[in-house]
N, C-alpha and C positions, 0 to 999 in steps of 0.2 A: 554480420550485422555491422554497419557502417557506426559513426560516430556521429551523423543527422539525426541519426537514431535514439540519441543519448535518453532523453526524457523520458520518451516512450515505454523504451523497456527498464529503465531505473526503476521508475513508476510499481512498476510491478516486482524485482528482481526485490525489491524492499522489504516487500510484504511476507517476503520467509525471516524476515529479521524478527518484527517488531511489532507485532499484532498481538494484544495482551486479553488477560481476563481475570468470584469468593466464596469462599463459606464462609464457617465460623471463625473462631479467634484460630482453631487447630480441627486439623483431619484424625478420623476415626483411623486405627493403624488399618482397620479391613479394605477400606476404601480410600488411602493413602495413594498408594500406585499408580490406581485406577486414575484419580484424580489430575497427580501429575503428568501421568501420558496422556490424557485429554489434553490440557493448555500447553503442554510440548509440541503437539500436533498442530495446534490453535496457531503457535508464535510462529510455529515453520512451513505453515503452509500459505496459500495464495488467496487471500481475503476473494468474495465477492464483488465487495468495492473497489478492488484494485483489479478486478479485471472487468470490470464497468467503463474506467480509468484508461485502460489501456485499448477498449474498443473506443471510444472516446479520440483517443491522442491518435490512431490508426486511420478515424474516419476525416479526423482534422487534414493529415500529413497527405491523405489522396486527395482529398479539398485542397487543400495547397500547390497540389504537384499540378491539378489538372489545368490542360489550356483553359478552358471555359471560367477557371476560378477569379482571373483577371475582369470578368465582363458578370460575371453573375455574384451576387452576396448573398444566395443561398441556394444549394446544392445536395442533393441525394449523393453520400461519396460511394460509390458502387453498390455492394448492399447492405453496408452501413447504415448507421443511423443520419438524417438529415443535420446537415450542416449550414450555420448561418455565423455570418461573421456582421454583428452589430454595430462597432466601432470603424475607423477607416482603417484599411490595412497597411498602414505606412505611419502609422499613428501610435505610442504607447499611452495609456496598457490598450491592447486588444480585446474583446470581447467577444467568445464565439458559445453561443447556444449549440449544442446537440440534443437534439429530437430522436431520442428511440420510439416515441411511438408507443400506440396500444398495447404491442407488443413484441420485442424482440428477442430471439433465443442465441448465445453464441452457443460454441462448440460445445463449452460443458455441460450445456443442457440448459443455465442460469437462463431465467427472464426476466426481462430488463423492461421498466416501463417509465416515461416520464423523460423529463427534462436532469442534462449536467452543465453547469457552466464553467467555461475554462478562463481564464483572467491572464493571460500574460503582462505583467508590469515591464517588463525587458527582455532582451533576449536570454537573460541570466534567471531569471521570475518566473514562476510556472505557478497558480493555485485554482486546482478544482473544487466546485463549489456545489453538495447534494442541496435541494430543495429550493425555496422560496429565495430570491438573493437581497441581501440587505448589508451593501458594504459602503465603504469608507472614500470614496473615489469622486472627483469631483463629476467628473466624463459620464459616471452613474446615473446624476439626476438630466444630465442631455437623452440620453436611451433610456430611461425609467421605465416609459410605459412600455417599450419593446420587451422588456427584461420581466416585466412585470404581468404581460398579458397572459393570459389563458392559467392554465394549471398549470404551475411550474416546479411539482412535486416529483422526485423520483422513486422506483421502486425497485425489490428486487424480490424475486419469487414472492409479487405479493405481500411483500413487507417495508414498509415506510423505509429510507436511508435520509438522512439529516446527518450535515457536518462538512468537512474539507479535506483536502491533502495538497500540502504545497510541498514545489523544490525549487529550493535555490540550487547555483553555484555560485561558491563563494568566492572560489579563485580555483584556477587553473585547477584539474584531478580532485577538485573538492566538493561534494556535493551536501546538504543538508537536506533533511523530509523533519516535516512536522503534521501530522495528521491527529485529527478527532471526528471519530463516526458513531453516531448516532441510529439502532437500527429498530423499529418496530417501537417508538417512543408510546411513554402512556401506556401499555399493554405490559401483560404480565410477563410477556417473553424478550422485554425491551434490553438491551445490550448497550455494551459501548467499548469504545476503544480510542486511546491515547498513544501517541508514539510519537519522539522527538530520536532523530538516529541522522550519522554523519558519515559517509564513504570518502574514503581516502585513497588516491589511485598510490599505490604504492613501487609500483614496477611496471611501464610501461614500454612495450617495443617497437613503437610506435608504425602499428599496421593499424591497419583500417578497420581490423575489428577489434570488437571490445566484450569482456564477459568470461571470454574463451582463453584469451592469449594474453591478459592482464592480469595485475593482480592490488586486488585491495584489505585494507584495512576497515572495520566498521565498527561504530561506541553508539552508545542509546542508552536507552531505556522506555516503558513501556507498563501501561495500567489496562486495567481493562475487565470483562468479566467472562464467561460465557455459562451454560445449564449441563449440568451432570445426573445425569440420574433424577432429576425433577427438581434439581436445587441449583441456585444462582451463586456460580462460582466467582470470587473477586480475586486478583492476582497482581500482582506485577510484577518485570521481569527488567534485570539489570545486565547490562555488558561491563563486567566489573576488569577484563583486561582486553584490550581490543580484539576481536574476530579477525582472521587471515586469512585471504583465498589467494591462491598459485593461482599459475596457465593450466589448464588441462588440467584443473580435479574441482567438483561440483561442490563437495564438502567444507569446512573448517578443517585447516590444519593447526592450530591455534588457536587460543584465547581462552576465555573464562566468563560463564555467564551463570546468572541468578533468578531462580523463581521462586516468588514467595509467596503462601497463601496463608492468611493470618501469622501463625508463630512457627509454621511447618517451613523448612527449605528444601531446593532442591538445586544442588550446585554440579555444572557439567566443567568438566577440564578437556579440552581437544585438541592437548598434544602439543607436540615441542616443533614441530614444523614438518612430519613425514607427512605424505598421501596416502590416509586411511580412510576408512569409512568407523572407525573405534573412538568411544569417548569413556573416560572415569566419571561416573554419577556418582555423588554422594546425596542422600535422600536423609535429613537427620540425623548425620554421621554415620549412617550406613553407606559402604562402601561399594561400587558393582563395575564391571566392565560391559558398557553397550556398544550396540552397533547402530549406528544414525542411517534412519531413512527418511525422504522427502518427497519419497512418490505416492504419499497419503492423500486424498484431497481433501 
């Protein structure tokens, strides 16, 4: 994976960070466990919005690369979703409409319906934008009605998405994400998620790829909810000492993180800098040794 590639798969590589979700004031002890390995799964896994996102910035990047992208400002990018670039492409911010259509399925089976907007403010500014667009830009009210025509709602399996996700870089190996999604609004199964989180290249070797052979640091934090058992779980989740990833190991070797559901905790420690897949949980001051997985979906 090149380093053109930054956005793209940032976009996504985040979404095992910092995707949060309540009960009551406190969990019953029977259903303790339960609970917290639910929203463990929740924070460490790959949103469906973030791989909306990333079919998204995919259909963008072959729009961009192709000859015809020069002469046409709107294009089918292979069998992506339609791509339209609103704004002039020499111009900030940028403006590009993606079109998944009635219906679209990627690899994990997800379907995708509707309209995403992408906003570049610079080459450093990145914010995607689910549903109807109502923002702050003057270049806005120039393309209004273009931005504004038809349905310009998105979906996912059938369920409303409302909300954003932006990235900055803030300088050189520093990255910031701030996202809030909105999913199935109004409805009794409506959801939400908050995440503000910063990567830090902390050791680079500097080859052309990245993910693999670098290594970062990462802080946040993170609200949010998700349904357990027929009940609407609330949570939030803190990186109370930075997260650490090596070259060649997929895990945390480091750091300290926090999840909290009303007065319950549930505190993970992941080591002092070896490449394990092993973390110390403490659940209420209960003590345990786990083993981290992320091949959940």
């Amino acid at each position: 994976m090149t380093r053109s590639n930054l956005f793209t798969t940032a976009v996504v590589i985040f979404s095992l960070l910092f995707f949060s979700s309540c009960l009551d004031n406190q969990i019953s002890d029977a259903s303790e466990e339960t609970v917290f390995l639910k929203v463990q799964d929740e924070i460490n896994s790959t949103s469906q919005a973030d791989l909306a996102i990333q079919n998204a910035e995919e259909s963008i990047a072959a729009f961009l690369s192709s000859s015809s992208s020069n002469v046409k400002r709107v294009q089918k990018a292979f069998s992506g979703p339609e791509i339209t670039l609103i704004s002039k492409d020499k111009e900030f911010p940028r403006f590009y409409k993606i079109n998944f259509g009635d219906k679209y399925e990627d690899i994990h089976g997800n379907i995708f319906r509707g309209v995403i907007f992408k906003i570049q403010s610079s080459y450093k500014e990145n914010e995607f934008v689910f549903g109807n667009l109502i923002i702050d830009y003057p270049i806005y009210e120039k393309y209004k009605e273009l931005f504004q025509k038809g349905d310009n709602k998105f979906y996912i399996n059938d369920k409303l998405v409302e909300g954003y996700k932006r990235v900055d870089a803030l300088e050189e190996g520093v990255l910031k994400f701030v996202s809030e999604i909105i999913i199935d609004k109004s409805s009794k199964q409506e959801t939400f998620r908050y995440s503000e989180s910063q990567r830090v290249l902390t050791d680079d070797n500097k080859t052309k790829d990245i993910y693999t052979d670098d290594s970062f640091a990462f802080t946040g934090y993170s609200k949010g909810n998700i349904f357990v058992n027929g009940r609407i779980v609330d949570y939030t989740y803190e990186i109370q000492e930075a997260l650490k990833t090596v070259a060649d190991w997929r895990y945390f070797v480091s750091g300290v993180t926090e999840v909290r559901i009303g007065k319950s905790t549930q505190t993970r420690y992941y080591g002092d800098g070896e490449k394990d897949d092993v973390a110390v949980q403490v659940t209420n001051g209960v003590k345990k040794e786990i083993v981290i997985s992320w091949d959940k979906k």
